[in-house]
C-alpha positions in Angstrom: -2.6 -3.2 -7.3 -0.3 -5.8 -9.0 -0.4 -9.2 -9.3 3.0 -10.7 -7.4 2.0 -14.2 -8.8 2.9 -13.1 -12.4 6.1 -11.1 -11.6 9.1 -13.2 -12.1 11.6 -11.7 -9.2 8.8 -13.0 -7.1 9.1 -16.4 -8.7 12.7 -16.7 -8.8 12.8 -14.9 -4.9 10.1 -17.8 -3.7 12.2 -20.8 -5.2 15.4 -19.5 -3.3 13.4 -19.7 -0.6 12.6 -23.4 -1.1 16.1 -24.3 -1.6 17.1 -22.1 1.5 14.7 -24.7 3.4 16.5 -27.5 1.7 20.1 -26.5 1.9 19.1 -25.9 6.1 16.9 -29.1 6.5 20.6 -30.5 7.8 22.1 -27.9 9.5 23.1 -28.9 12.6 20.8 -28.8 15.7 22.1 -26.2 17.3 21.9 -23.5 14.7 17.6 -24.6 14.5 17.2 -21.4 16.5 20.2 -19.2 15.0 21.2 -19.6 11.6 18.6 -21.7 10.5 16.0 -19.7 11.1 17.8 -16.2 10.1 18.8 -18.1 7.2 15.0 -19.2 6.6 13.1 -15.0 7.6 15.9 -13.8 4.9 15.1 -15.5 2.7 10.7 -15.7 2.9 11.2 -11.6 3.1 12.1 -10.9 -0.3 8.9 -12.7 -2.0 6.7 -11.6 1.2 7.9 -8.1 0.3 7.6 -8.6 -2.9 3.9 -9.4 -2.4 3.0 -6.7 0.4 4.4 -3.8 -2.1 2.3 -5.1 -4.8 -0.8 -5.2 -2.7 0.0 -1.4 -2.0 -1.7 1.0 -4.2 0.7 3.4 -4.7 4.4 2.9 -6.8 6.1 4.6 -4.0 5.2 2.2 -1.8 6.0 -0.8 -3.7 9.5 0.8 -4.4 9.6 0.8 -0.3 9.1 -3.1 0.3 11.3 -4.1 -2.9 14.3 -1.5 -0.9 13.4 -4.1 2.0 13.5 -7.0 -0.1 17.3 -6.2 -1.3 17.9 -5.5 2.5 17.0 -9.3 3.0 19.1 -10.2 -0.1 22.5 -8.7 1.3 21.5 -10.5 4.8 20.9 -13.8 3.1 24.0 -13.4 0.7 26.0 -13.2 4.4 24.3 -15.8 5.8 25.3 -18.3 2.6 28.9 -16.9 3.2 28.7 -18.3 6.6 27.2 -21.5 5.9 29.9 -22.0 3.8 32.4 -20.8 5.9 31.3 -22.7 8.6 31.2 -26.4 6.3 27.4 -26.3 6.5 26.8 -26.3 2.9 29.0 -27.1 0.0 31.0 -25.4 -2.7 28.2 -26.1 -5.1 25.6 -25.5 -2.8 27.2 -22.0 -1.9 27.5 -21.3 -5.6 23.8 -21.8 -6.9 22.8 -19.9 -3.8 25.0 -17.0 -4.2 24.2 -16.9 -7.5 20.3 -16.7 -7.2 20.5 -14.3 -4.2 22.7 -11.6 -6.6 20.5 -12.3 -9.5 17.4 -11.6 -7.6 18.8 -8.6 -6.4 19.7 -7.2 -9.5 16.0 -7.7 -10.9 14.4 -6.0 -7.2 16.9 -2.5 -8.7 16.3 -3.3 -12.1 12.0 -3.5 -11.7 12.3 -0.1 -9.4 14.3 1.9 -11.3 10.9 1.1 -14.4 8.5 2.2 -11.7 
C-alpha cells in the first residue's frame, strides 16, 4: 500500500481539481447539471484514482486506476476545449488548464511505466 498523500501526480491532479471548481464557479446556470458537473467528476477522478490504486495491494492494480485516471485526463482536456470554445473560460484560463491536464498525464504514463 502506497501513500497517495506523498505522490506528486496526486498533488498536482488534486490542485487541477480546485481550479476546475474555480474556473466553473461562473459557468452559466444552465450548464450546473452538464458541463459543470462533467467538468467537475473529470477532474476529482484522476486524484480519486490516484488514491483507490494506491490503496490496492498489488502494482497491477494500481497501474489499472492510474489507466482510468488518464481516461479522465483526455475527457477533461475536451471538456477545457469546450469551455473555451464555448467563451466560458478565457485564453489564459484555457492555457494553465490545458497545460496541467497534459502534464499530469504525462506523470500518470511516466509513474506506470516504473511500476
Amino acid at each position: 500500500m502506497r501513500n497517495f498523500l506523498n505522490l506528486e501526480i496526486w498533488k498536482r491532479s488534486h490542485q487541477l481539481t480546485l481550479k476546475i471548481y474555480k474556473a466553473t464557479k461562473n459557468f452559466p446556470k444552465e450548464e450546473l447539471f452538464g458541463l459543470t458537473s462533467q467538468m467537475r467528476r473529470s477532474s476529482s477522478s484522476v486524484p480519486t484514482n490516484i488514491a483507490e490504486g494506491c490503496g490496492r495491494n498489488s502494482n497491477a492494480q494500481l497501474a489499472n486506476f492510474l489507466q482510468i485516471g488518464t481516461g479522465s485526463c483526455s475527457e477533461l482536456q475536451y471538456q477545457i476545449i469546450l469551455s473555451k470554445d464555448l467563451s466560458y473560460i478565457t485564453e489564459d484560463v484555457f492555457n494553465d488548464l490545458h497545460s496541467d491536464v497534459i502534464d499530469i498525464r504525462k506523470m500518470i504514463f511516466g509513474y506506470c511505466e516504473k511500476l
